[in-house]
C-alpha positions in Angstrom: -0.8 -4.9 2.3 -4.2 -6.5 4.4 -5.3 -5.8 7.7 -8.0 -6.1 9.8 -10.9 -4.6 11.8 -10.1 -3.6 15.5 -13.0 -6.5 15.7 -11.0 -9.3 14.1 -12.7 -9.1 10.6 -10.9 -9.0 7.6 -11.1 -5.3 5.7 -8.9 -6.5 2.7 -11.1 -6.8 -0.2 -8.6 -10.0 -1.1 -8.0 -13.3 0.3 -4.5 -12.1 2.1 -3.4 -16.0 1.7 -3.8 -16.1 -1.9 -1.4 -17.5 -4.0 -2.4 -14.9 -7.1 -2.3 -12.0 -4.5 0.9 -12.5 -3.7 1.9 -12.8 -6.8 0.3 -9.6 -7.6 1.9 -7.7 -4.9 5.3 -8.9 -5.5 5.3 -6.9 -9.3 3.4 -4.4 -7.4 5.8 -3.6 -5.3 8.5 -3.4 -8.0 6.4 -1.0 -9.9 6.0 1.6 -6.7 9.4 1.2 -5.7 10.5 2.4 -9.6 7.6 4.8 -10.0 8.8 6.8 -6.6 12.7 6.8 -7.9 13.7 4.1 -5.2 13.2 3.3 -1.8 14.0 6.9 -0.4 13.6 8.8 -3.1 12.6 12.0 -1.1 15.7 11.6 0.7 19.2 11.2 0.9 21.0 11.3 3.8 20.2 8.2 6.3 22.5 8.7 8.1 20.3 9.1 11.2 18.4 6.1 10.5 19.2 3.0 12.4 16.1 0.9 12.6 13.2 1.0 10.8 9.2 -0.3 10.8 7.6 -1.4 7.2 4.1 -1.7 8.1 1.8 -4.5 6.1 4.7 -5.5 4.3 2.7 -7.9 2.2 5.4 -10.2 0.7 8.5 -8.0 2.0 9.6 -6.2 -1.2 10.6 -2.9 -0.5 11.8 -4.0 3.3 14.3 -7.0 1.6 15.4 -3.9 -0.9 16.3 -2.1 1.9 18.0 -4.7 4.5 19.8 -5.8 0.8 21.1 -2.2 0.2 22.0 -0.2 3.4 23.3 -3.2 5.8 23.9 -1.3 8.8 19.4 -0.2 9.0 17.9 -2.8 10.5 14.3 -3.3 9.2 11.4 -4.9 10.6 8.1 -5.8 8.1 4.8 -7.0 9.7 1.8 -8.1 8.0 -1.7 -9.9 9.4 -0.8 -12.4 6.2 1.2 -16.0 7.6 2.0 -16.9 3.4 3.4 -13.3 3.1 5.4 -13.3 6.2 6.3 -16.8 5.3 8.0 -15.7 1.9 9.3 -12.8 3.4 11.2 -14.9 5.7 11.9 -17.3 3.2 13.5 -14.9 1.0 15.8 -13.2 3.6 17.3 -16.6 4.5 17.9 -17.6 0.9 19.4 -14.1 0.4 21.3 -14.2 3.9 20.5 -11.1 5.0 21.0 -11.3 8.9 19.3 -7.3 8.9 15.6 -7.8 8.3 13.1 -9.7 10.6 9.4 -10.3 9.9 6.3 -11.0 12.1 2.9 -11.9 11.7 1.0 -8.9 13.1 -2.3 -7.0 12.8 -1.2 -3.5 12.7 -4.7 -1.7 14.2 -3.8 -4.1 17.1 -1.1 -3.0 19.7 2.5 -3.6 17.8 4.6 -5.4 20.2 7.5 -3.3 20.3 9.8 -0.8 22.7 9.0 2.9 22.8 10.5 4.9 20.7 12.1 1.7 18.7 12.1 3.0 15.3 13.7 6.1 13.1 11.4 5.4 10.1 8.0 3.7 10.1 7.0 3.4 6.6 3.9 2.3 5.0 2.4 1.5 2.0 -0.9 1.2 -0.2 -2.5 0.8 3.5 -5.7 3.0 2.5 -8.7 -0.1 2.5 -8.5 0.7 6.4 -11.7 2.6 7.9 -11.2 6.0 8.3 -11.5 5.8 12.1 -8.9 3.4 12.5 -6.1 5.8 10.9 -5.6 7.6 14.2 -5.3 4.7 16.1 -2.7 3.4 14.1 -1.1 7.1 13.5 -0.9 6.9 18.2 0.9 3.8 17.7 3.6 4.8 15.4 4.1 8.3 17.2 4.9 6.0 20.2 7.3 3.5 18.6 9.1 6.8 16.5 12.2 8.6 17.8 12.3 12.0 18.8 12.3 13.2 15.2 11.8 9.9 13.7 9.6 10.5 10.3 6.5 8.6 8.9 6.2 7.9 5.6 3.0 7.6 4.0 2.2 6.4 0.5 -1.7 6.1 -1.6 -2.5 6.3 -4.9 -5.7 6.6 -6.6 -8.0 5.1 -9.4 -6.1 5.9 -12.7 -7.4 7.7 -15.4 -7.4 5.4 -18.6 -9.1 5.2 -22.1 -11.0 2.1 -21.1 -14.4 3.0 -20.3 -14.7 -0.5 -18.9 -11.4 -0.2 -16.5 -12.8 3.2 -15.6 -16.5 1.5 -14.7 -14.9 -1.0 -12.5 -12.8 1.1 -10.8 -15.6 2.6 -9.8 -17.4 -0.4 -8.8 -14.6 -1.0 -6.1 -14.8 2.3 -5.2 -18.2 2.5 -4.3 -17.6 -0.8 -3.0 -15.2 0.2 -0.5 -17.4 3.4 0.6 -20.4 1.0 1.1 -18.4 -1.2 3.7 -17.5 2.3 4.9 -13.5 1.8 4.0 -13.2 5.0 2.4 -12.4 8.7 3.2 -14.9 10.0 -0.6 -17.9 11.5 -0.1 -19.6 9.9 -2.4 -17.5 6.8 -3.6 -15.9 8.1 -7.0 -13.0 7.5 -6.1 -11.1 6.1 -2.7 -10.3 9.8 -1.5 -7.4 9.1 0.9 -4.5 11.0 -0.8 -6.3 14.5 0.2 -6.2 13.2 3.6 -3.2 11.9 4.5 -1.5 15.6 5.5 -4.3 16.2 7.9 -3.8 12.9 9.6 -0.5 13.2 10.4 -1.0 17.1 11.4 -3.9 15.9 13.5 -1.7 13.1 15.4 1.2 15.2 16.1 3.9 15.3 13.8 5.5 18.0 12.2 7.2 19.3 8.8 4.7 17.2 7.0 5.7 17.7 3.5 4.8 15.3 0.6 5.7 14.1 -3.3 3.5 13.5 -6.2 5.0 10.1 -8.5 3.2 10.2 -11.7 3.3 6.6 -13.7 2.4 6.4 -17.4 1.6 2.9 -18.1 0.1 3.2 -21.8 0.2 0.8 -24.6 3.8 0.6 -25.6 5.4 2.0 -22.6 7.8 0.4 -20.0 5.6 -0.4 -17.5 2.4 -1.7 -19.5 3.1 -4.6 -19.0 3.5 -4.9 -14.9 0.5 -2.7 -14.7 -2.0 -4.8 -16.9 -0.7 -8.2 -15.1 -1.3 -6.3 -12.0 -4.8 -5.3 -12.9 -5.8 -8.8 -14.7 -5.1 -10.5 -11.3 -6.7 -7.7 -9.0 -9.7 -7.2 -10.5 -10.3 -10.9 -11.1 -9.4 -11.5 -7.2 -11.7 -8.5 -5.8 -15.1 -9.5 -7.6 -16.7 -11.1 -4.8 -15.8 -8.2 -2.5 -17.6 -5.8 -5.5 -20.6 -8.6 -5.6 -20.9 -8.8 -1.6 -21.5 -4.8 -1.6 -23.8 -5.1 -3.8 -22.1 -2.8 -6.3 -22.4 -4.9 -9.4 -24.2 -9.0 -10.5 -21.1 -11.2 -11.4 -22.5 -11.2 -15.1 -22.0 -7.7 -14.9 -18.4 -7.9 -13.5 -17.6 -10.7 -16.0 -18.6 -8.6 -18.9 -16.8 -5.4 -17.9 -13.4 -8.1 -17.1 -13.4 -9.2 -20.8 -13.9 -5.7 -22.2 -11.3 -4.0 -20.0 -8.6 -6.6 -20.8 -9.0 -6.3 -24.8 -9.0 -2.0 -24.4 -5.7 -2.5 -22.0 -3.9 -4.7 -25.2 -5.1 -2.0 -27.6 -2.1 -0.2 -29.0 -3.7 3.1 -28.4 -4.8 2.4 -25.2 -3.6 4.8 -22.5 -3.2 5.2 -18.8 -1.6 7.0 -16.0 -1.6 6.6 -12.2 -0.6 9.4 -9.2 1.2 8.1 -6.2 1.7 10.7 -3.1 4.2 10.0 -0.4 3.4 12.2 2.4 5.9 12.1 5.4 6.0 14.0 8.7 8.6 14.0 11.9 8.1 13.4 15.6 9.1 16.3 17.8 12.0 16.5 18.6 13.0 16.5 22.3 14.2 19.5 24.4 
């Protein structure tokens, strides 16, 4: 969910204590977790898997999901956010899970656990980071994984829509992130992290790196139209001073293309799709 620089300074590109953003990531999380056929979708034996790390957990979705479902795992989220991990906590206890902890925790700073603590560190929509930090924070996990522990890896991209005003403000936050230099594009189209994620973890270690493409339709009439454009109305309203402070676009600008993309998105023949990629790889294992 929301980090920050190795220097202290906040890289998300939204208040990580808002009240609207943690709104926003709650349904976002719902909509990943369906779009990717569950929470292990790629997988379906676990029954190696004991203990597990869910890194920027934002509001603790997919890690309550899992302490809620398979009883035995216990599952550790961490996020830089106090009002997420606050929830988070919240939630367990009203749901009585006794299997899920949280902590408030910068995860480009050293995480304060055991080596070789977890069989699955997982992360999710992490990709706002700078592109120098990933293999500081790929080191960490490859010491707090198992000896064939797996890392799981997910990023999506802009989606491609029939709003020409969505598509324009995608790419102001696009170019917007590349300016602040939190992007891996060469030329701040588009975010650009998917592409790299295989290289990253070949490049810190792990092996067997494989990966799976989720495709979500979210058009006009479809099931998850709805959760999309709530997700987008609050997003894009939320990040406009992060687009205005790279000097991307004028707030008049912004305004006008926030009106227009929220009349093409309640169109009925309006029409949208978005690619998630979960790449994974394993720790070697041990003679």
């Amino acid at each position: 969910m929301s980090t920050t620089s190795g220097t202290g300074a906040n890289v998300y590109f939204i208040d990580p204590e808002s009240g609207s953003e943690m709104a926003r990531l709650i349904t976002q999380d719902k909509l990943i977790t369906a779009a990717m056929g569950g929470l292990f979708s790629e997988r379906t034996d676990l029954t190696s898997i004991s203990h597990i790390l869910d890194l920027a957990c934002g509001p603790g979705g997919w890690t309550l999901n899992v302490a809620q479902a398979y009883p035995h795992i216990e599952v550790v989220g961490v996020d830089i956010s106090q009002a997420m991990i606050e929830y988070a906590q919240a939630q367990a206890q009203v749901q009585r899970l006794q299997n899920v902890y949280f902590q408030v925790h910068n995860i480009l700073q050293p995480l304060d656990f055991p080596a070789a603590s977890f069989d699955l560190i997982n992360a999710r929509l992490i990709g706002f980071i700078k592109p120098d930090h990933w293999p500081i924070l790929l080191r960490q996990c490859h010491q707090l994984l198992r000896s064939g522990g797996v890392i799981r890896l997910t990023e999506t991209e802009t989606p491609i829509t029939t709003s020409a005003a969505l598509q324009k403000m995608h790419v102001c936050f696009t170019r917007s992130l590349k300016a602040l230099g939190q992007s891996f594009s060469p030329d701040g189209e588009l975010v650009g992290n998917m592409p790299m994620l295989g290289r990253l973890l070949r490049n810190a270690g792990y092996q067997r790196v494989q990966s799976k493409a989720h495709v979500i339709e979210w058009s006009s009439g479809t099931e998850a139209h709805e959760g999309f454009h709530q997700n987008v109305m609050i997003g894009f309203k939320s990040m406009q001073n992060f687009i205005v402070r790279a000097g991307m676009a004028s707030q008049e600008e912004l305004d006008r293309l926030y009106e227009q993309l929220l009349l093409d998105m309640q169109a009925d023949d309006f029409c949208a799709v978005t690619l998630l990629l979960s790449v994974w790889g394993e720790m070697p294992a041990e003679p």
